[in-house]
MIROZA-760019 format. One line per 5 residues: number of its first residue (from 1); for each residue z, x negated, y of N, C-alpha, C. Coordinates in steps of 0.001 Angstrom, whole numbers. Layout:
% MIROZA-760019
NUM> Z,X,Y,Z,X,Y,Z,X,Y; ...
This chain:
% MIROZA-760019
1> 110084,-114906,40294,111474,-114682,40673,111906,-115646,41770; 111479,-116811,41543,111903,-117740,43035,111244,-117389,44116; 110354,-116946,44176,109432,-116622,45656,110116,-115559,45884; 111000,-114614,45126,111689,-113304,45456,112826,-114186,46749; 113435,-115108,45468,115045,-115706,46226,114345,-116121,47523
6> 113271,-116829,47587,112945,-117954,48656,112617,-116926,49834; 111944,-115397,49580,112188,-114647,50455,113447,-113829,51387; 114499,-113547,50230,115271,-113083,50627,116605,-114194,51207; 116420,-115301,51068,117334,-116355,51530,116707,-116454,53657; 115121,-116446,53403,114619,-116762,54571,115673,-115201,55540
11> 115087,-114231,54728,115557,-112685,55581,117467,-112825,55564; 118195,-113583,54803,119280,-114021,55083,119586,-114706,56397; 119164,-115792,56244,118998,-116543,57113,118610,-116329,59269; 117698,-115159,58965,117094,-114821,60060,118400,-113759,60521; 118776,-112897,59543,120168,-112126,59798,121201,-112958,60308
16> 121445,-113973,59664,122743,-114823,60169,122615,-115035,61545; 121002,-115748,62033,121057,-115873,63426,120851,-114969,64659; 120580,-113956,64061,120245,-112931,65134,121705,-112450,65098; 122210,-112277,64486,123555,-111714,64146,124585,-112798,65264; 124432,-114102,64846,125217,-114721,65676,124896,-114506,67371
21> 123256,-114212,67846,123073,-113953,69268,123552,-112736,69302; 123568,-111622,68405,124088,-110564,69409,125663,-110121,69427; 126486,-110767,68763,128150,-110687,68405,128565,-112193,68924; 128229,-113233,69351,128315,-113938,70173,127585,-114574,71916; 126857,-114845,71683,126154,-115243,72678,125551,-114281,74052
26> 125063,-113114,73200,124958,-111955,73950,126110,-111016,75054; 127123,-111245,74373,128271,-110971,74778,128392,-112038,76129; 128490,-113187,75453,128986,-114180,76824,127871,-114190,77681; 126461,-114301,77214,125873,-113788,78915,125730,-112926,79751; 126446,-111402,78667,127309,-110649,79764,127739,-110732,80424
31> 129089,-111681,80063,130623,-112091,80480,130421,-113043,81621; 129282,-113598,81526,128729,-114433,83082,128090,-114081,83968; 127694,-113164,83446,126816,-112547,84649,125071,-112446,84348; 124385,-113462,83407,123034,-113405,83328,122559,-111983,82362; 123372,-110979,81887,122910,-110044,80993,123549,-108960,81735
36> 122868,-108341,82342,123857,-106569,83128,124761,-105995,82226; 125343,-105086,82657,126240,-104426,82267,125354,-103051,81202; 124397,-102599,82622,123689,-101874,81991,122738,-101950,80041; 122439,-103255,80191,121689,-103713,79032,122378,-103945,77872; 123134,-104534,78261,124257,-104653,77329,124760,-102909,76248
41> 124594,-101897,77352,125083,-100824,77336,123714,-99773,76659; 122994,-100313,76539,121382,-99725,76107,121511,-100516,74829; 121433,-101453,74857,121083,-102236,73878,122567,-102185,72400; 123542,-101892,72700,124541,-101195,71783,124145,-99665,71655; 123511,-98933,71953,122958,-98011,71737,122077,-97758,70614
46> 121041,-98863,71051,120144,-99313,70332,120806,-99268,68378; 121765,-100131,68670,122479,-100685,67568,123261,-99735,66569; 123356,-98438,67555,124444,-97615,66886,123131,-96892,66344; 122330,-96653,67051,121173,-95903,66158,120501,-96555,64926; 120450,-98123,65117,119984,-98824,63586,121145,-98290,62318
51> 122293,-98008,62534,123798,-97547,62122,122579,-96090,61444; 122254,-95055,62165,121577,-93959,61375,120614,-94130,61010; 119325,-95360,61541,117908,-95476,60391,118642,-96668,59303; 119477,-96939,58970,119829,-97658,58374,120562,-96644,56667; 121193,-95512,57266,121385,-94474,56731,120090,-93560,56450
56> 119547,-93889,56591,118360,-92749,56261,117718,-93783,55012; 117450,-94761,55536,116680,-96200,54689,117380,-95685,52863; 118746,-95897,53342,119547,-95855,51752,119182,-94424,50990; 119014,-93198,51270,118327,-92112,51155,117448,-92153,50379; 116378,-92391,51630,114825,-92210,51587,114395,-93530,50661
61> 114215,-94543,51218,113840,-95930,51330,114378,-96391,49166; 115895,-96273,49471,115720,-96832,47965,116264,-95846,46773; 116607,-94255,47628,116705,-93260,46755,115817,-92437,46177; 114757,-92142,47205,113673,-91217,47253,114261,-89870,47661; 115360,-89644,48430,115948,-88514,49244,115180,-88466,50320
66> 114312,-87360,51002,114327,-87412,51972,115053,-86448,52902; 116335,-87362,53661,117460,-86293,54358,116686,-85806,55943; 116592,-84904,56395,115807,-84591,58213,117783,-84123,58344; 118823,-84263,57905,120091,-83920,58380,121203,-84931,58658; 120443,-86615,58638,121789,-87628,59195,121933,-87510,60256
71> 121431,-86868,61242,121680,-86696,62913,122781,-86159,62708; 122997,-84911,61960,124607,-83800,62054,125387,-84698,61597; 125450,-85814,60741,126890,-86602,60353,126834,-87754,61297; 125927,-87941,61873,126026,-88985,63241,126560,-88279,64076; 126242,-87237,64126,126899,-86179,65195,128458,-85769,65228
76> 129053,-85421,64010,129878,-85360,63709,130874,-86298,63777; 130257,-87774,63225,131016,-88759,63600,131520,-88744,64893; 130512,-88640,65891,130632,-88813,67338,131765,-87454,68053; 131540,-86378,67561,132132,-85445,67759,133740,-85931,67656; 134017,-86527,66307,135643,-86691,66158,135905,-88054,67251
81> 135151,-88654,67363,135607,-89891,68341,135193,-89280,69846; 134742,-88052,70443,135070,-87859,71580,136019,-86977,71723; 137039,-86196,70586,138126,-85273,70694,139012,-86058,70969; 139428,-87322,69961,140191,-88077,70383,139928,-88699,72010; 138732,-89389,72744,138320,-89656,73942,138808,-88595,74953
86> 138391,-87330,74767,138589,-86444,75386,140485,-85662,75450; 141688,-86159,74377,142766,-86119,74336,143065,-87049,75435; 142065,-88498,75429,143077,-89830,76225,142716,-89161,77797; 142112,-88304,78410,141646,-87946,79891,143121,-87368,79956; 144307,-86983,79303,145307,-86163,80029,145014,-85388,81365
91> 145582,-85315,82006,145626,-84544,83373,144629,-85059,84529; 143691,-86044,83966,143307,-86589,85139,141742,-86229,85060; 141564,-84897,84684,140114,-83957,84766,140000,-83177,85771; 138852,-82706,86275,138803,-81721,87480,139552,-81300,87829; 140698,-80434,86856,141082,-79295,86883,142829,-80043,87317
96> 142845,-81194,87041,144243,-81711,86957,145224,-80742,85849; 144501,-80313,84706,145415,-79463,83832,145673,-80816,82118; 146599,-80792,81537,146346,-81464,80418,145634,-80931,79269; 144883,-80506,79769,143958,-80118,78320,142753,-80545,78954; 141713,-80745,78143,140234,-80710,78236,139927,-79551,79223
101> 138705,-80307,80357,138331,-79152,81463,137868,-78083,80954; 137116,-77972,79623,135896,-77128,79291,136876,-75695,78732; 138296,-75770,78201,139140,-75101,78023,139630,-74707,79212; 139669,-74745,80152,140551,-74753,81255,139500,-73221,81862; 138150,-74250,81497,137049,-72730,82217,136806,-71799,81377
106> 137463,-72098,80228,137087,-71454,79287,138514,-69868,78740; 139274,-70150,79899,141187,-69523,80291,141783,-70135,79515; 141562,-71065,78598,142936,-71592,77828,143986,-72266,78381; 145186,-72051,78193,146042,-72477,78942,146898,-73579,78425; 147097,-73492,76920,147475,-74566,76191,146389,-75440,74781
111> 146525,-76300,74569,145544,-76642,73529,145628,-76110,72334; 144270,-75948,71782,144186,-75536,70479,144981,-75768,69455; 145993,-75457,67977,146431,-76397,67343,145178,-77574,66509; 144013,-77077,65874,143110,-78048,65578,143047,-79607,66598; 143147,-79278,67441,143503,-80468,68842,143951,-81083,68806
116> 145431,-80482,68327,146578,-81542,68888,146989,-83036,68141; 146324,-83028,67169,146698,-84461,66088,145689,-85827,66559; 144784,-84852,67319,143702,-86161,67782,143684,-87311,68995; 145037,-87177,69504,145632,-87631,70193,146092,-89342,69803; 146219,-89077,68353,146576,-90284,67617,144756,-90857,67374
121> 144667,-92043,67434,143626,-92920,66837,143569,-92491,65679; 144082,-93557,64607,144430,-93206,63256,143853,-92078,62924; 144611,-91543,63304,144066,-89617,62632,142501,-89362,63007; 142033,-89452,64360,140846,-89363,64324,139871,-90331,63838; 139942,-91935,63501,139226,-92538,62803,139555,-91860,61206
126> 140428,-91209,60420,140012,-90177,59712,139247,-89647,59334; 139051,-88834,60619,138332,-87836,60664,137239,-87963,60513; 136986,-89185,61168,135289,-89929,61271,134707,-90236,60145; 135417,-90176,58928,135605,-90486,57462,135587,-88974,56792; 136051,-88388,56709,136822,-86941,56333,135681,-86181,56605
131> 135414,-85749,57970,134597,-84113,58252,133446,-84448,57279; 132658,-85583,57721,131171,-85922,57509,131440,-86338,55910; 131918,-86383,55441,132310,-87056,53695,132642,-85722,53252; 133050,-84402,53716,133534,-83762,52909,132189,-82255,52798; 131457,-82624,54111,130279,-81743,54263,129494,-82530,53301
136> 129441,-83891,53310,128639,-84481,52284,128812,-83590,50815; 129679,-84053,50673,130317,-83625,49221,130085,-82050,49038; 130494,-81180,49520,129930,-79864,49085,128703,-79749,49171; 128102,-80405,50266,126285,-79885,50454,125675,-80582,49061; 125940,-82214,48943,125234,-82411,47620,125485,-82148,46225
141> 126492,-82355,46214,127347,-81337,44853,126166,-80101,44659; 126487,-78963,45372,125516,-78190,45220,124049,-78270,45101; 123799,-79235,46214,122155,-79387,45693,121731,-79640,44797; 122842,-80748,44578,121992,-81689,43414,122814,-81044,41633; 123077,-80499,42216,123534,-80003,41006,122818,-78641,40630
146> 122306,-78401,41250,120572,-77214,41001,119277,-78205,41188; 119482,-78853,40862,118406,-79848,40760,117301,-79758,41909; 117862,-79948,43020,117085,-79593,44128,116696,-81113,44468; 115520,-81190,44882,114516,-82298,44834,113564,-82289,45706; 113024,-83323,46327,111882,-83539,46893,111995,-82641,47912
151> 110435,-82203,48633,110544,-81034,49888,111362,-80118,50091; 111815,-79603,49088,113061,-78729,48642,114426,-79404,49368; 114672,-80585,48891,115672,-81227,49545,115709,-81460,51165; 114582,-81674,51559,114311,-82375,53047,114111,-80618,53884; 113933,-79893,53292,114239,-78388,53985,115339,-78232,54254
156> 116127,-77963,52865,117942,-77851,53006,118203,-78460,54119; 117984,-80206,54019,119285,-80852,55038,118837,-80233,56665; 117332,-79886,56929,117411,-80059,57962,117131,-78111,58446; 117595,-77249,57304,118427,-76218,58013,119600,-76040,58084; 120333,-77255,57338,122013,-77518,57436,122056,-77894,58941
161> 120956,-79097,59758,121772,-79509,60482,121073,-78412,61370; 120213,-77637,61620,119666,-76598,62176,120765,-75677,62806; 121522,-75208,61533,122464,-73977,61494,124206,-74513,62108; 124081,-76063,62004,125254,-76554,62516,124952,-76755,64283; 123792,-77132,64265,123463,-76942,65772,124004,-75763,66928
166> 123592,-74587,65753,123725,-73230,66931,124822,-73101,66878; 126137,-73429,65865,127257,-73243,65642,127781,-73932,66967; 127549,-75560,66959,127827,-76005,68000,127560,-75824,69706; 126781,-74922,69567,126240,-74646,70823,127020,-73589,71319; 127758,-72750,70621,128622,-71923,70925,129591,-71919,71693
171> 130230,-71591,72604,131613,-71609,73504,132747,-71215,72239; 132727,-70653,71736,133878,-70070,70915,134096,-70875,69484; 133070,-72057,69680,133399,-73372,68652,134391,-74093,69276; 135204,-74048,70780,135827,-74539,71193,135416,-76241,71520; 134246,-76617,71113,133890,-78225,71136,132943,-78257,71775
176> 132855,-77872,73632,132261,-78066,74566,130929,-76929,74635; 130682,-76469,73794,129541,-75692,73817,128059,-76404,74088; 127302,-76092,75222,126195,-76823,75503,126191,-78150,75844; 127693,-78295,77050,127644,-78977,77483,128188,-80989,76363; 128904,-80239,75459,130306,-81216,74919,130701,-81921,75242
181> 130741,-83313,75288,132542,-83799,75324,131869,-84893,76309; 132404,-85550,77788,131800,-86214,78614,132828,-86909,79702; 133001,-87019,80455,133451,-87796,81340,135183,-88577,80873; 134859,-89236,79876,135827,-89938,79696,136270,-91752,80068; 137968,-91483,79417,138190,-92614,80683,138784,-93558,79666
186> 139733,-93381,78607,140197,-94059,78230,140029,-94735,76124; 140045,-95609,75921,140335,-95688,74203,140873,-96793,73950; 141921,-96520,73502,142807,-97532,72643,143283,-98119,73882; 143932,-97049,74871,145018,-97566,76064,143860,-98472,77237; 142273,-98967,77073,141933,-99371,77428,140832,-98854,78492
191> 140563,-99121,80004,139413,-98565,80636,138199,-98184,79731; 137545,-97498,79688,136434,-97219,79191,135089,-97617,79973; 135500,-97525,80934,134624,-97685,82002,134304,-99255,82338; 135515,-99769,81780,135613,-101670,82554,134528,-102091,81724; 133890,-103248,82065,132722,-104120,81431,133180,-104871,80006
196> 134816,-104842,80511,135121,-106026,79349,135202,-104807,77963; 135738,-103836,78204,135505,-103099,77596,134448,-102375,76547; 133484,-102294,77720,132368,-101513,76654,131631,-103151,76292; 131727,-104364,76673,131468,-105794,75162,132362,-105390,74483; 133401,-105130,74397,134473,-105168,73200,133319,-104027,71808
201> 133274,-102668,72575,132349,-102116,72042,131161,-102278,71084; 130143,-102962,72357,128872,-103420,72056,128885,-104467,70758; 130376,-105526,70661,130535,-106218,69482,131066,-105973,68339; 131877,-105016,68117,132215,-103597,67460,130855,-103195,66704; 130151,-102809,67033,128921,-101890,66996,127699,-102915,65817
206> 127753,-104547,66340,127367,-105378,66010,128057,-105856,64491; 129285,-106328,64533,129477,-106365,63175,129803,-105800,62246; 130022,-104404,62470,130006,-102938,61895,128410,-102945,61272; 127291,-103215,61804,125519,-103348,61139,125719,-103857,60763; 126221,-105762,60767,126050,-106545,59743,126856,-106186,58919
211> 128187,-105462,58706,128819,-105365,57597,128459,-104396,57068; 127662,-103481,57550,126720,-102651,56328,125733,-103113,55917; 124756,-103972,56493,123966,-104565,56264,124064,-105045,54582; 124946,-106394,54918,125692,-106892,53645,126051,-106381,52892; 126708,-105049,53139,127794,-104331,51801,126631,-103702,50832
216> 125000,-102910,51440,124166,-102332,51298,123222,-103095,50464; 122548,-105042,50792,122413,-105495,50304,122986,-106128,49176; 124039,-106134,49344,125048,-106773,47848,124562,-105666,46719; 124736,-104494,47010,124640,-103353,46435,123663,-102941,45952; 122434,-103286,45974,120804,-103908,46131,120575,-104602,44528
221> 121403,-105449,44666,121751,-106868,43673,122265,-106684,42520; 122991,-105243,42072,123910,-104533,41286,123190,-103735,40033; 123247,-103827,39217,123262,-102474,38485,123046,-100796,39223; 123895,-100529,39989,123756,-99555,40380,122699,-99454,41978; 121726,-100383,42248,120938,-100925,43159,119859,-100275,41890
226> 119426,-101392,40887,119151,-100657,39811,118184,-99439,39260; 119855,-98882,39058,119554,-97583,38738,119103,-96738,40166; 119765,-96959,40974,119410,-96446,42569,117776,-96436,42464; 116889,-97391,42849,116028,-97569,42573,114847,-96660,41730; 115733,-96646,40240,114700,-96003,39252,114932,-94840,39002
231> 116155,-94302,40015,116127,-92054,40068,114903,-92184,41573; 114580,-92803,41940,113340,-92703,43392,111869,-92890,42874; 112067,-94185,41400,110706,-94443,41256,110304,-93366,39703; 111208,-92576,39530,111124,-91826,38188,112289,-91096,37873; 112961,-90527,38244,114479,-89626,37579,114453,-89357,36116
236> 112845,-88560,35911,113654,-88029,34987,113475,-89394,33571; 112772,-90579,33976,113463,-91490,32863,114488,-92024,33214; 115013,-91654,33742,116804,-92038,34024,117385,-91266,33246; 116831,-89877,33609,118006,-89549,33010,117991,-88865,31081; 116647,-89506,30754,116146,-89387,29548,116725,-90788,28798
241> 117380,-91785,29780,118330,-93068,29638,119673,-92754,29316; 120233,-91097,29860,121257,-91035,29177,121972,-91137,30722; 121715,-91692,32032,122728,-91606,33121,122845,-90048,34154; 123991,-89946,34796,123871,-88572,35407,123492,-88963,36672; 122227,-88509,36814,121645,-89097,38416,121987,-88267,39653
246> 122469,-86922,38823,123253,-86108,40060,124449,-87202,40723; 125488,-87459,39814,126277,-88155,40533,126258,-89557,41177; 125070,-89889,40747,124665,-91135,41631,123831,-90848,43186; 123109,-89907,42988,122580,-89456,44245,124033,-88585,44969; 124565,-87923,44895,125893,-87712,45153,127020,-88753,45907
251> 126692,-90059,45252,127622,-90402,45731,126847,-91142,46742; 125400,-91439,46924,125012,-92114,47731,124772,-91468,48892; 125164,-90112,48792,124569,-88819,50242,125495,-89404,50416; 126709,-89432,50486,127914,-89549,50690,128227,-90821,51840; 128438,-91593,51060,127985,-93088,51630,126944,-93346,53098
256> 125946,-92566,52679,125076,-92622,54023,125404,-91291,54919; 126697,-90743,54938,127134,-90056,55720,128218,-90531,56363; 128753,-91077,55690,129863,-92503,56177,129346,-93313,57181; 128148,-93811,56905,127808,-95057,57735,126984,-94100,58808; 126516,-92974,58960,125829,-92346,60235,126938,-91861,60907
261> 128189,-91591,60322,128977,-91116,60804,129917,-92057,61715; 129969,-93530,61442,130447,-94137,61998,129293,-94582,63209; 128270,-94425,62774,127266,-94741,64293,127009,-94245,65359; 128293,-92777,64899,127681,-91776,66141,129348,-92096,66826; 130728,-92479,65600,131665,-92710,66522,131329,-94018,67444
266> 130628,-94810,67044,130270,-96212,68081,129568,-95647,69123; 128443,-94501,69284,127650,-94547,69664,128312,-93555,71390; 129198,-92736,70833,129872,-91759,72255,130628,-92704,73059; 131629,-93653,73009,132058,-94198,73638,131363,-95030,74596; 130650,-95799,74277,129354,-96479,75211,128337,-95458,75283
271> 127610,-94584,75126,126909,-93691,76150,127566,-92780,76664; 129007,-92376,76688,129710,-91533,77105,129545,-90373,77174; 129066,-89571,76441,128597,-88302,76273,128384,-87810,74808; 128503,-86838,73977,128306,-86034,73042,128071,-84632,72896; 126666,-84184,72692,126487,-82866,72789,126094,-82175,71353
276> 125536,-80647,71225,124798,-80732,70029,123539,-80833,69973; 122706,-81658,71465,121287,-82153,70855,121074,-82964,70383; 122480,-83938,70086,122196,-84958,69113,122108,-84711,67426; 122376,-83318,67141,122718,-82886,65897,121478,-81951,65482; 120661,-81820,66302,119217,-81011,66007,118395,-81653,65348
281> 117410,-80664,64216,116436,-81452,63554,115486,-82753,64220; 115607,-82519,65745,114513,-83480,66108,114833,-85077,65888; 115991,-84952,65875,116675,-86258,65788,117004,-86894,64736; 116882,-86286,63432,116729,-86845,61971,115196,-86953,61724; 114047,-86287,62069,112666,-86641,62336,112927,-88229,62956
286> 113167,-88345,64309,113058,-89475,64885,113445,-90430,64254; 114597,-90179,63621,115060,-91425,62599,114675,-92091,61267; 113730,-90987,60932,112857,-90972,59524,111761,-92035,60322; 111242,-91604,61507,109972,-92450,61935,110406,-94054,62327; 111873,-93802,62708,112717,-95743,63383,112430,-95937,61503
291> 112708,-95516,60459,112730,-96198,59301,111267,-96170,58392; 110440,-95542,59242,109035,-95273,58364,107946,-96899,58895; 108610,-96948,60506,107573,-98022,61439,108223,-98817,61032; 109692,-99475,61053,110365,-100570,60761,109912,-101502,59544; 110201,-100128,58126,109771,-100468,56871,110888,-100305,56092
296> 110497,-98703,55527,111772,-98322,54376,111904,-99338,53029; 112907,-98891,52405,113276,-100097,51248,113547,-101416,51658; 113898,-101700,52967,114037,-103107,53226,115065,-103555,53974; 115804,-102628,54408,117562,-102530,54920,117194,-103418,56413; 116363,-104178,56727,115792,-104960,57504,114984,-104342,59086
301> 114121,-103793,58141,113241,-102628,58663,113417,-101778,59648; 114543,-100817,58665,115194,-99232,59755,115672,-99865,60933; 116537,-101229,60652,116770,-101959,61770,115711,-102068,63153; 115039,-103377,62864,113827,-102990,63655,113393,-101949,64080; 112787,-101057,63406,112410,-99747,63768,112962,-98784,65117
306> 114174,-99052,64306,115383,-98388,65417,115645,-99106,66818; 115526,-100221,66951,115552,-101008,68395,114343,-100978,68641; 112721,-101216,67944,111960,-100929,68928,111272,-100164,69362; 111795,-98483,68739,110900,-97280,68844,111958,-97109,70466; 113213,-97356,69848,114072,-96753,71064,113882,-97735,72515
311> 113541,-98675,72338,113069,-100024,73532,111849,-98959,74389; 110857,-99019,73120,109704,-98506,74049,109913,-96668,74430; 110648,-96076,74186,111280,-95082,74256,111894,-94809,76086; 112503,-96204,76041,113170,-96165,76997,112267,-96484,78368; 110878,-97415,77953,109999,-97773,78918,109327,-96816,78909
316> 108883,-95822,78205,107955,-94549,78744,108438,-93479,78983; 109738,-93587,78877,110617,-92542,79861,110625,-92564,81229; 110020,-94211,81727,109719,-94348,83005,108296,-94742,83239; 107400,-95095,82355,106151,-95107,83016,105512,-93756,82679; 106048,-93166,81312,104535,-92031,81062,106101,-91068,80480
321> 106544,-90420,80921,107507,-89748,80446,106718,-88293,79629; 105549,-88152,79701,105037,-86734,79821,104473,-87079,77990; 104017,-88423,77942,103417,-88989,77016,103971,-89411,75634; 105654,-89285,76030,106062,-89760,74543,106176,-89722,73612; 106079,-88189,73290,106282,-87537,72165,104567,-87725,71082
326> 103667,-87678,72129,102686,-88098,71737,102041,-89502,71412; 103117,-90777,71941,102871,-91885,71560,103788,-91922,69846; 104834,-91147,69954,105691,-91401,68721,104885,-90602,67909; 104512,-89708,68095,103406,-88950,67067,102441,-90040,66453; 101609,-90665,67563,100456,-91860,67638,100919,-92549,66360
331> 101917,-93730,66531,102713,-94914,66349,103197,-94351,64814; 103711,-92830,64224,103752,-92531,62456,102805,-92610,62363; 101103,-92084,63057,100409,-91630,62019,99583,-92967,62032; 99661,-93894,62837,98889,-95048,62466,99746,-96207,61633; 100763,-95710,61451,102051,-96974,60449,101400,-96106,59087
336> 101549,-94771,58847,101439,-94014,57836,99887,-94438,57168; 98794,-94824,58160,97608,-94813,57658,96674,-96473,57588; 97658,-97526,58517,97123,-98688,58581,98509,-99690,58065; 99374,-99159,58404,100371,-100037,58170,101710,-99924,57238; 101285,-99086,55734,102305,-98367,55115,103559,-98938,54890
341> 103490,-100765,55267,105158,-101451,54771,105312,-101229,56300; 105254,-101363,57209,105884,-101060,58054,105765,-102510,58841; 106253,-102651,60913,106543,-103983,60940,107022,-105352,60265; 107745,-105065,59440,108438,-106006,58211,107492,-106612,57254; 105989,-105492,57622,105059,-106156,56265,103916,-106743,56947
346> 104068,-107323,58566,103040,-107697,59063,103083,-109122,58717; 104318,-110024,58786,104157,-111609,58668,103197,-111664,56966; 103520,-110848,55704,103216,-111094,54595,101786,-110633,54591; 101025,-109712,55594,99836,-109224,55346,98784,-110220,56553; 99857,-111005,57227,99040,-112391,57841,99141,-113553,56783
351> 99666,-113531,56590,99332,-114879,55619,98324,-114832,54407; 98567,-113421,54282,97611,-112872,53001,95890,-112802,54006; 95945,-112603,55084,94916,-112414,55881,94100,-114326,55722; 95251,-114920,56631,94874,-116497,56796,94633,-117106,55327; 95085,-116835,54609,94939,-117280,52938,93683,-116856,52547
356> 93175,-116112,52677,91533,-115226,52702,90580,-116008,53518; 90779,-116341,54911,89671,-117255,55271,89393,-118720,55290; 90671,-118941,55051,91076,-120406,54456,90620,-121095,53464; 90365,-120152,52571,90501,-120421,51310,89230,-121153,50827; 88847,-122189,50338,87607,-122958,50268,87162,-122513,49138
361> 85684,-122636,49269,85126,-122137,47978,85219,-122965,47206; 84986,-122337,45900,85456,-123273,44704,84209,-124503,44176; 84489,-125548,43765,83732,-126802,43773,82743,-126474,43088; 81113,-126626,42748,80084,-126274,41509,80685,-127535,40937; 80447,-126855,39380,80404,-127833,38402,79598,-128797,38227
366> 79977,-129520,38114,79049,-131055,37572,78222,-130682,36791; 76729,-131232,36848,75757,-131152,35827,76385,-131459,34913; 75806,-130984,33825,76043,-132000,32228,75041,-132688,31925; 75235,-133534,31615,74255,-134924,31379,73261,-134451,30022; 72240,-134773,29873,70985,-133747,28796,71698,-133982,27366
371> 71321,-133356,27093,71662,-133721,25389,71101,-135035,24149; 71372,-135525,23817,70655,-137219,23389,69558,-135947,22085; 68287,-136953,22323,67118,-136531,21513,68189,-136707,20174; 67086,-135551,19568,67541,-135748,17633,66393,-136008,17087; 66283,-136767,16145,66207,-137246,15484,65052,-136144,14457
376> 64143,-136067,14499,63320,-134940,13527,63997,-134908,11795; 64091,-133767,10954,64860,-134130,10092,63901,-134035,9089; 64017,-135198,8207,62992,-135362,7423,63090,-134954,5756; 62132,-134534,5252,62315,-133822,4234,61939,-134437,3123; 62409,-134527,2051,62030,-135342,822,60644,-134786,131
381> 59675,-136202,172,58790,-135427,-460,58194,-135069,-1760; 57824,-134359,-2015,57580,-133742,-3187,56055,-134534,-4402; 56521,-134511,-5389,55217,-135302,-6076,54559,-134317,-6739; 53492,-133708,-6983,52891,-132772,-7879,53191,-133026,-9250; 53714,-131644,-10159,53827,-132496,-10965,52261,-132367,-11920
386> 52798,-133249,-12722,51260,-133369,-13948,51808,-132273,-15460
């Protein structure tokens, strides 16, 4: 049990400081000039996507869900935070009309009523809460309440987000169609565009992870961490324990629709764009693999995973662009077959390595010194008798 604490104090610890470079320090070598604008602007990207392998982790990792559908509530998230984005452009779109351009080409002449409330913040951080929490809630309700499980499950989510895709792709969904929601200018009265701005963002984005981070690990630590745990490593002795594991898996879809959902509202404002290829199966795949390489069950992991599939993502988009799909193919099936904990389990499988050749052979025993002569044992002798 102490080598547990002495581990998880170190993985504390390493959080605190990375945490402090990228919500402090990172920021100010923005703010001076030694960190671009651009990087800054990749690298919160980065962050909003650990926001969905981080959501998948709680799932997969310590539920035994496997969801291929957090892209659609990342999506969704993002969706309600560019209606509101797309309210703050007023009149100052192509078209110089006050509505959204894509309506304008589309003959509308006044805005939708669904529209008009998103104008307010408030209401649309709501929403960012609301749409994706309430699709939660009917989709798992139902599933899990037919006891839908395993491959069965990981089909569903990812013809949910399949079938929400084409929906979205539609013109007559009114929410951009192919193109969706893009050239925006303003949030929370502020440039969107200014530098100081998208840091405000990028640090946003930052302690929004660590505060899931934390809320996720506390939660870890709990009773219901727990039981979490033992519906992934066995259900049905859970629920031969007497607990309803529907509503615990229930409430945890839930939860990790919350937190993807808020990664996709972080995630439109700094890449400035929202379409529905962010809501296609390929993109809950990708996120299963940021949490498979990282190292599921370890809240740590999806992290990693997620900044460095998307790092090198971003470098073979410019050296081997033709190649990537086939390096990310590469990179599961050799984590899947050489490296099953994932990056997270390389420091513990070096030491276990160096501990192996290190290790001195064990001393021969000392002779034992001979045994002291005995003594012949002599027998009483006998007199014949007469």
């Amino acid at each position: 049990m102490s080598a547990l604490s002495t581990r998880h104090k170190i993985e504390l610890i390493a959080v605190g400081v990375i945490a402090l470079f990228f919500i402090v320090i990172f920021p100010l070598l923005n703010a001076h000039g030694y960190v671009s604008n651009f990087t800054i602007n990749v690298w919160g990207k980065y962050l909003c996507y650990a926001l969905l392998a981080i959501s998948v982790d709680l799932l997969w990792g310590y539920t035994g869900l496997l969801s291929l559908g957090q892209a659609l509530f990342f999506s969704l998230g993002g969706y309600m935070m560019g209606m509101y984005l797309m309210r703050m452009i007023g009149d100052l779109g192509q078209y110089g009309k006050p509505i959204p351009d894509f309506l304008v080409f589309l003959g509308w002449s006044g805005l939708p009523k669904f529209w008009e409330p998103f104008d307010s913040f408030p209401f649309a951080a709501l929403m960012i809460f609301l749409v994706p929490g309430l699709l939660a809630l009917v989709f798992g309700f139902l599933a899990f309440r037919s006891r839908i499980k395993g491959v069965y499950f990981s089909i569903l989510t990812q013809a949910l987000t399949y079938g929400a895709s084409l929906m979205f792709f539609r013109n007559d969904m009114l929410m951009g169609g192919n193109n969706g929601f893009t050239d925006f200018r303003f949030i929370l009265g502020f440039d969107i565009r200014n530098a100081a701005t998208q840091r405000g963002l990028f640090i946003a984005t930052a302690v929004t992870l660590l505060v899931v981070y934390v809320a996720l690990r506390l939660l870890s630590y709990t009773k219901f961490g727990l039981v979490q745990r033992a519906i992934r490593d066995g259900e049905n002795r859970v629920l031969f324990s007497g607990y309803a594991t529907a509503h615990f898996k229930l409430f945890i879809f839930i939860v990790a629709a919350f937190i993807a959902a808020v990664g996709g509202a972080l995630y439109v404002p700094q890449v400035g764009i929202i379409n529905p290829s962010e809501m296609t199966p390929d993109k809950s795949l990708e996120a299963v693999v940021w949490c498979a390489v990282g190292g599921r069950a370890t809240l740590v992991g999806p992290i990693i995973g997620a900044i460095s599939v998307n790092a090198l993502k971003s470098w073979a988009s410019r050296a081997a662009p033709d190649y990537w799909l086939v390096i990310l193919g590469g990179m599961f099936v050799i984590v899947v077959l050489l490296l099953p904990g994932g990056i997270v389990s390389i420091p513990a499988r070096l030491k276990a390595l160096w501990q192996r050749f290190t290790k001195k052979p064990d001393d021969p025993e000392p002779p034992k010194p001979p045994a002291p002569p005995q003594e012949p044992a002599v027998t009483p002798a006998t007199t014949p008798s007469t």
